[in-house]
Structures are given as structure tokens and as C-alpha cells.
C-alpha positions in Angstrom: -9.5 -17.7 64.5 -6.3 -17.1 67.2 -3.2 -17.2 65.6 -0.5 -18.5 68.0 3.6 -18.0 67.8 4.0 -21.2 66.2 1.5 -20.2 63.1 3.9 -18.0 62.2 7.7 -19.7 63.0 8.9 -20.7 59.8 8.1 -17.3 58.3 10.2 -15.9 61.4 12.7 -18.5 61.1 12.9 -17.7 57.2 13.5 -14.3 57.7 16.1 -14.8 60.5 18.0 -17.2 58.2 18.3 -14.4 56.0 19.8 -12.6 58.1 22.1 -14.3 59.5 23.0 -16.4 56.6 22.3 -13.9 53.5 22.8 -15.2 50.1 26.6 -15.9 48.8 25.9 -15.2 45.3 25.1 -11.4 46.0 27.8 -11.6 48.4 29.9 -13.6 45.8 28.1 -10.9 42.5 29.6 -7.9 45.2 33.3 -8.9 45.7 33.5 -10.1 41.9 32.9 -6.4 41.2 35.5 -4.6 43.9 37.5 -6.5 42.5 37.3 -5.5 38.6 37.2 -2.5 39.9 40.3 -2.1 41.9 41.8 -4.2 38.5 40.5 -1.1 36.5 41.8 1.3 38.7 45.5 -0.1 39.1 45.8 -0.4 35.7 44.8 3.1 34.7 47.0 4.2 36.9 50.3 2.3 36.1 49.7 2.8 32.1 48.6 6.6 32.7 49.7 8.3 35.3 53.7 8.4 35.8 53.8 9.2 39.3 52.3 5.7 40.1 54.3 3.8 37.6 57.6 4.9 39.2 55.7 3.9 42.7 54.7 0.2 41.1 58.0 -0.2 39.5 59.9 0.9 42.3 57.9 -1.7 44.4 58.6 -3.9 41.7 54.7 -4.9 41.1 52.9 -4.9 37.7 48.8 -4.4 37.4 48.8 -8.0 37.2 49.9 -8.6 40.4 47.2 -7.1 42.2 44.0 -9.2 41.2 41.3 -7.5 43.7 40.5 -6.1 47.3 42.8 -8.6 48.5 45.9 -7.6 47.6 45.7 -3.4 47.8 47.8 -4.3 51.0 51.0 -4.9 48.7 50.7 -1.6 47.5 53.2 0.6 48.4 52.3 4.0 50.2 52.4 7.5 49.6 51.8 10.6 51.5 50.0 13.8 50.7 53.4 15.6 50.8 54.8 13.1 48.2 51.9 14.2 46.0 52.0 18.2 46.9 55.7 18.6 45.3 55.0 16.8 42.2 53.8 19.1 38.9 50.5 18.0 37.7 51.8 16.7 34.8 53.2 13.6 37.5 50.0 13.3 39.1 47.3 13.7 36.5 46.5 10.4 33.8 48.8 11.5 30.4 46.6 13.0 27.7 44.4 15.1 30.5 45.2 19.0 29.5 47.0 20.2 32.6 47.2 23.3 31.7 43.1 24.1 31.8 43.1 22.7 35.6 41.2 24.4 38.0 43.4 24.8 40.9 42.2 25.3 44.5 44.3 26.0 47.2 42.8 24.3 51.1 43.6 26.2 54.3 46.0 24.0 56.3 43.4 23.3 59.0 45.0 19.8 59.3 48.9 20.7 58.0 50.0 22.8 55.4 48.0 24.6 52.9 47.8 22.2 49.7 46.9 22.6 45.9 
């Protein structure tokens, strides 16, 4: 028996819907967890690390205010030379032992040299 093009349309036209429109619940199941994610993240950081709690309350935002992916845009910046003057006691989550750090100085290929 010949098979012809149109034997096998709908299993093309099944796989090009896929494609093109791919499921929204994995898309839906994918955002959901960014989100939690960047929740978790933000609020580790405001409850345990001071540097970014002075940046949050500064900016005047709470962890509650940033609810995913969405909003990281209200976030308020900070540069790598805000970060290289602070003592790692600023930078690092309280309770971490600061003092058993391995430090590592880089070579200023892009700037100066940081630790």
C-alpha cells in the first residue's frame, strides 16, 4: 500500500499544534514556580542579609511587595562597587561564619580587581 501526504496530516498537523500552541499548564506549572522562587529569594534576603534590607527599606518595598518575575523591575539596583566596600558581614545571610570564608581575589580583566 502507497501512503500519500494526506495519510499522514493530522499527525503533522498534531505535532505542528504543539508547537506552536504548547500546553498552558506546563507553561502556567513553569511561571508558578519562578515565581515562588524569586518569593523565596527576596525574602531571604530582606530577613537575612542587612545590606539588602537597608536597599528594600531605602526603596521603601517589603518581600510582599514583589509577588514573582513580574515585579523584580521595582527592585532597586546596585553595583559591584557598592558590594566590594561592604565587610562580609553586610553581604553575607546573618548566622553564616564570616570569618571561615574562603576569599578569592579576580584579576581586574573587566575593572578593578575584586574579593
Amino acid at each position: 500500500m502507497i501512503s500519500t501526504i494526506n495519510d499522514h496530516l493530522p499527525a503533522v498537523l498534531r505535532g505542528m499544534r504543539g508547537l506552536l500552541c504548547p500546553r498552558p499548564r506546563a507553561r502556567d506549572a513553569v511561571v508558578s514556580f519562578q515565581d515562588a522562587c524569586v518569593r523565596d529569594l527576596i525574602r531571604h534576603a530582606y530577613a537575612r542579609v542587612p545590606y539588602y534590607r537597608r536597599l528594600f527599606e531605602k526603596a521603601g518595598l517589603e518581600p510582599g511587595d514583589v509577588r514573582g518575575v513580574a515585579n523584580l523591575a521595582t527592585l532597586p539596583l546596585t553595583s559591584r562597587e557598592d558590594l566590594q566596600h561592604l565587610p562580609p558581614s553586610e553581604i553575607c545571610a546573618t548566622g553564616s561564619q564570616v570569618d571561615s570564608l574562603y576569599m578569592v581575589m579576580t584579576s581586574g580583566s573587566t575593572g578593578a580587581p575584586s574579593r
